[in-house]
N, C-alpha and C positions, 0 to 999 in steps of 0.2 A: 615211388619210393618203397622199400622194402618192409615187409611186415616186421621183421625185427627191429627195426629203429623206433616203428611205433610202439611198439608192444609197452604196458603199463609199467612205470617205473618202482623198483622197490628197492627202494634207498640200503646199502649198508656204510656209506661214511657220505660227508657232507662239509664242502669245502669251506672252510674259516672264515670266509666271506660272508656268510648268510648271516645275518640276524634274526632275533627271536621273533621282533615283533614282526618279521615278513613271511610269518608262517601261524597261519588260521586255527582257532580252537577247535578240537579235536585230533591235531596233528601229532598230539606230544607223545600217545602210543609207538607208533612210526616214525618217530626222530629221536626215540629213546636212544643217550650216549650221542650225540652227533655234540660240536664241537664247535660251538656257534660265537661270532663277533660281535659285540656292540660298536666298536670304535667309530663304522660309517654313521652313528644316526646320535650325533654328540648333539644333544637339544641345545646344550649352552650356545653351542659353536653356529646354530640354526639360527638362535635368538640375536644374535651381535648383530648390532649397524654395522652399515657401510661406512669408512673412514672418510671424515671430507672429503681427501682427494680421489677416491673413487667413487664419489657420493653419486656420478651420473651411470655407474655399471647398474645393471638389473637386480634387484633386491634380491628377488623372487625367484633368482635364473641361479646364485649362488651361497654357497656357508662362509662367514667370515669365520675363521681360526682365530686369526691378531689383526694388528695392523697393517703386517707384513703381509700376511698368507690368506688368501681369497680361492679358496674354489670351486670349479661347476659341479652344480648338481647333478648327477647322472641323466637325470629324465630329462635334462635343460638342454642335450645336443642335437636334439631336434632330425630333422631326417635330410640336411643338407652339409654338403662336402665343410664350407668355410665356416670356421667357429665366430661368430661376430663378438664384436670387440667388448661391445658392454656384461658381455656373459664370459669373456675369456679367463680364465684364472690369473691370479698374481703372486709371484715369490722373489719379496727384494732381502736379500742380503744384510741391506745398512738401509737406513731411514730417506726416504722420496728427498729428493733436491728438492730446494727451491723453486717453485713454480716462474718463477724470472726466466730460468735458464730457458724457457722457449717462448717467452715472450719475442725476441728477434730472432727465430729459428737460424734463418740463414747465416747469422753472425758467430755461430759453435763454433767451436778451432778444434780440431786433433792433429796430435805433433806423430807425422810418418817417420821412423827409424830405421837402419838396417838397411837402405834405398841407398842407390847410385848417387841421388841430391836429397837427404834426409830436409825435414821442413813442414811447419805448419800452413793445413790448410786448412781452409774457411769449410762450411756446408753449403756454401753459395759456390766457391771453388769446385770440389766434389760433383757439383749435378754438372759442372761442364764436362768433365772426365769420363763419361757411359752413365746406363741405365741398363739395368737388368732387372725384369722379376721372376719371386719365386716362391712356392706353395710348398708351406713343406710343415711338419710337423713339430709344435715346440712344446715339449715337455719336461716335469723337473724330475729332476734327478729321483728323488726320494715317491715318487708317481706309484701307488700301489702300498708303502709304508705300511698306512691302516690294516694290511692284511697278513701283517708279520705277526704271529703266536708271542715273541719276547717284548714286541711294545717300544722297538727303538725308541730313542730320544729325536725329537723335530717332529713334524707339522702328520699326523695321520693320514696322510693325503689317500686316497682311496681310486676312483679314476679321474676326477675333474683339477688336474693337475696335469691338462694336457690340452692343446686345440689344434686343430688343422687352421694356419694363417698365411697370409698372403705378404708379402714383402718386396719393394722396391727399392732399389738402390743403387750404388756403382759397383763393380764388382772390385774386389780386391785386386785382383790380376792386372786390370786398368789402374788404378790409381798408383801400382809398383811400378808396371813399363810408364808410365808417364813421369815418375820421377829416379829414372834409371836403372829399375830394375832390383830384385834383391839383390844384397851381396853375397859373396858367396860362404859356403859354411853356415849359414841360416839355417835351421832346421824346422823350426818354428814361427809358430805367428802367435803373438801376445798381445793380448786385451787388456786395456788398465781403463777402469770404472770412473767417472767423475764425479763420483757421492763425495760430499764434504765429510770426513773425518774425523771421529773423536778427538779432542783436544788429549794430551799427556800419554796418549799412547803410541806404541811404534807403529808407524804405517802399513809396514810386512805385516804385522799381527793381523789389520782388520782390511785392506785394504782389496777390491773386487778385482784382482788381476788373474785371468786366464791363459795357459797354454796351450794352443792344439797345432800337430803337426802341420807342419809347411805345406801338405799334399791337401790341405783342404781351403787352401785358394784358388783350387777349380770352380769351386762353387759358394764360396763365402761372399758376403757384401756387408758393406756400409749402408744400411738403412735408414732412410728418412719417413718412408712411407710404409702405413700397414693397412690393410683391407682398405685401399683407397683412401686413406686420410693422414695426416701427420701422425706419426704414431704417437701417441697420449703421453703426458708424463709418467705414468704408471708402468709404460711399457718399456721406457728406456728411451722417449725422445729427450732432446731434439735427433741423437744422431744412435743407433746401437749396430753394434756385430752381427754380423745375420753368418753363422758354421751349419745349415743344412746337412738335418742326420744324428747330428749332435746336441747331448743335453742342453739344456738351459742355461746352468751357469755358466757355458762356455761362449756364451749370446751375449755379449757384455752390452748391458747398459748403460748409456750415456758415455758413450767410450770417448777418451779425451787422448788415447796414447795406443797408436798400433804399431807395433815393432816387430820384426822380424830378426828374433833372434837364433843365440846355437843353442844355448841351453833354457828349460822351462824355467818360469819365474819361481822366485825364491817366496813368493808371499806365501802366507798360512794357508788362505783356502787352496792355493796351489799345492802345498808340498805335504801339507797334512790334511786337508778337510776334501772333502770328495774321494775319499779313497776306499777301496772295498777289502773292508779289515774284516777279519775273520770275529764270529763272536766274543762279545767280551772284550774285543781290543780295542786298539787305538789307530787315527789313522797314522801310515807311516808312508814317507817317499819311497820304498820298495813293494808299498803293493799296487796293485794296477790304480789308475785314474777313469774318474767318470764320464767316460766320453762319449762315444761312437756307441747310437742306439741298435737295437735289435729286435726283431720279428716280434709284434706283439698284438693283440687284439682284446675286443670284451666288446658282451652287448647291452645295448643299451635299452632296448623295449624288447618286452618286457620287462621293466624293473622291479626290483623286490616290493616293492608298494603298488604294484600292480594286484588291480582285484580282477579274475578271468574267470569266464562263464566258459562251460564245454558248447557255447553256443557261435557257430562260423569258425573261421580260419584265424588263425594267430598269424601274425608277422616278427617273423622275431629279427631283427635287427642291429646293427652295432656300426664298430669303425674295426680298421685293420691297417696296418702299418708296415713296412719294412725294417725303418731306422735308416741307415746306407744304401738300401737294396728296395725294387717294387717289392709289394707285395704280390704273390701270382694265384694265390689258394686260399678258401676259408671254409674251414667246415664246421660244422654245426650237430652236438648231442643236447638232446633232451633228456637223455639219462645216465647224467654225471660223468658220461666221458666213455659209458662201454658200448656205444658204437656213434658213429658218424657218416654223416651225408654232405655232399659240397653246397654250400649257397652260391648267391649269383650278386657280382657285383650291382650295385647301381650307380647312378650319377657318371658326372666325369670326372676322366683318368687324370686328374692335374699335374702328374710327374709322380718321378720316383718316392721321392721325399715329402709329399700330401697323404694322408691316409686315404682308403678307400672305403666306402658304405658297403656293407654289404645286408642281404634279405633270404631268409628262408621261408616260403611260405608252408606251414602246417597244421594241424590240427592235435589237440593235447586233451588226453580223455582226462575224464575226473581223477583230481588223485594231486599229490604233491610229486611235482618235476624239477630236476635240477639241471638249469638249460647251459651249458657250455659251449666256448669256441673255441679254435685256434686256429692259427694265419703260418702260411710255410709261406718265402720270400720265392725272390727267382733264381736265387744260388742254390735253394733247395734245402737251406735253414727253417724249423719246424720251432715253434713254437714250444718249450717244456712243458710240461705238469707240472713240475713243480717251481718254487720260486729257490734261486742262491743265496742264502743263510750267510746276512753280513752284520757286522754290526751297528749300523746306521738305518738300513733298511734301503738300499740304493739297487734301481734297476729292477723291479718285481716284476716278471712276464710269465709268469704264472698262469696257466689258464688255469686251474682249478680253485686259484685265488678268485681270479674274477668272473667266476661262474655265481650263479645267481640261483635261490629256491624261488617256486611260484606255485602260487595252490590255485585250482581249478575247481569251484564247486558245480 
């Protein structure tokens, strides 16, 4: 590797991501003016139990936010492809069902629309109709949040609002030719949520109904199973949407209603909420919707509470992602981004839609380093510098957001 990547870093800006206390006493000469976030290390948010219902996830592996919003520690992803389930993040919408609804898993109904012979099927129905699995990445929307300068409103999410998961299911494509097919003029495929509902209010207002193009029943499914097991109530069993590629709340939960229709749903989260309003606004059905992800990466070791001796080799490693698309490239600066070198995948290639691990092996002289990635897909989409300035804080792929300080004594 070339002598210039190694050469001693001397810091002039420093990515909003860092925090104060991940950088050692005597550094404050040398970080004088840099631009530093508390948001990832909310003690309160460290301190919260686990909510009954996820009372058997890993303590220790994740931050409680609420009762809603659970997620991975940075250091907690450990150096293998599949996120396991007790460490996976969580972000519901509306308040967990009833733990009933899977005590007889196989007995869920979802009513199919928009088919040749529209009709409710069972989940016991569903596993006669195919099996497909698939590894693919699910993360929320608002994934990276914590690292927005204006502080949107919802959950600071940072990067553990995201997992590489394994899913099994019937594929959508089967369950429409087995009951005749779309009709035609369908554009769309709609997810309707089976959370029970506030009483007095209107349904549209609160209700978890998703749109995503009709072209993504190439690879959609009805999932019953995640990382080899029923998936949890937490996750959206007995039955949820599996849109590979595609954000999370387009992942419906406990889906009780899939239709294929012409026009997207008129519900709130639909037509106002997930949308990428400009700052200061509101959302509104003419600006784009939260969908289809994009090129993104970040590493995970060393992390900012990483303590490094200049003594052996560093491994610095992370995850990398396409969204739609493999990933094909990842390279790797230890000096804030003004030069780069390629790391080498590891593990296996689990499909497009799986994130990939990647590993730089190097060596980091004394001195405070600012270790950055970014991931180009195979369409030849590069990863930005900077994150798109919304007013929710939706889709951060920032690499300079999720670049990391580390001090080396």
């Amino acid at each position: 590797m070339n002598a210039k990547f190694f050469r001693p870093f001397a810091p002039t800006t420093l990515p909003s991501t860092l925090n104060r206390r991940h950088l050692l006493a005597g550094s404050a000469t040398a970080l004088a003016g840099f631009r530093l976030s508390t948001w990832s290390t909310d003690a309160a948010a460290q301190a919260r139990p686990l909510p009954d219902y996820v009372s058997w996830k890993d303590a220790h592996s994740t931050i409680v936010h609420s009762a809603t919003t659970i997620e991975t520690k940075r250091n907690a992803f450990g150096s293998s492809v599949i996120t396991p389930t007790e460490q996976l993040y969580v972000r519901n919408n509306l308040p967990t069902p009833a733990a009933s609804i899977v005590t007889d898993r196989d007995a869920w109904e979802i009513s199919i629309e928009g088919v040749g012979m529209p009709r409710k099927l069972t989940l016991r129905e569903l596993k006669t109709l195919g099996l497909e699995t698939v590894a693919m990445v699910l993360q929320c929307s608002g994934n990276g949040r914590g690292f927005f300068p204006s502080k949107p409103s919802g959950t600071p999410w940072t990067v553990g609002a995201a997992g590489c998961v394994v899913w099994s299911g019937v594929p959508v494509r089967a369950v429409a030719e087995a009951l005749g097919g779309m009709e035609g003029g369908m554009r769309f495929i709609t997810g309707t949520g089976g959370e029970k509902l506030p009483d007095g209010l209107d349904p549209k207002s609160v209700i978890v109904e998703r749109s995503v193009p009709a072209s993504a029943m190439a690879d959609a499914l009805l999932a019953w199973e995640m990382n080899g097991a029923a998936i949890p109530l937490a996750h959206g069993g007995p039955l949820r949407l599996i849109v590979p590629g595609y954000t999370g709340v387009n992942n419906i939960k406990y889906i009780k209603r899939l239709a294929f229709t012409a026009q997207e749903s008129d519900a709130k989260i639909m037509s106002h909420g997930y949308r990428i309003s400009p700052p200061g606004g509101k959302g509104d059905p003419m600006q784009p919707s939260v969908q289809e992800m994009t090129v993104k990466s970040w590493i995970n070791s060393p992390g900012p509470d990483s303590a490094l001796t200049e003594k052996g080799r560093v491994q610095i490693s992370g995850v990398a992602f396409g969204g739609m698309h493999a990933v094909k490239r990842v390279e790797v600066s230890i000096d804030g981004g003004k030069t780069w070198v390629d790391a080498r995948f590891v593990g296996p290639d689990l499909g497009k839609y799986a994130w990939r691990q990647f590993v730089l092996e190097t060596r980091l002289p004394v001195g405070q380093h600012v270790l950055a990635c970014r991931a180009t897909d195979v369409m030849g989409n590069l990863q930005p510098q900077q994150r798109l300035e919304n007013a929710a804080g939706y889709n951060n792929t920032s690499w300079a957001d999720h670049a990391v300080a580390v001090n080396v004594a």
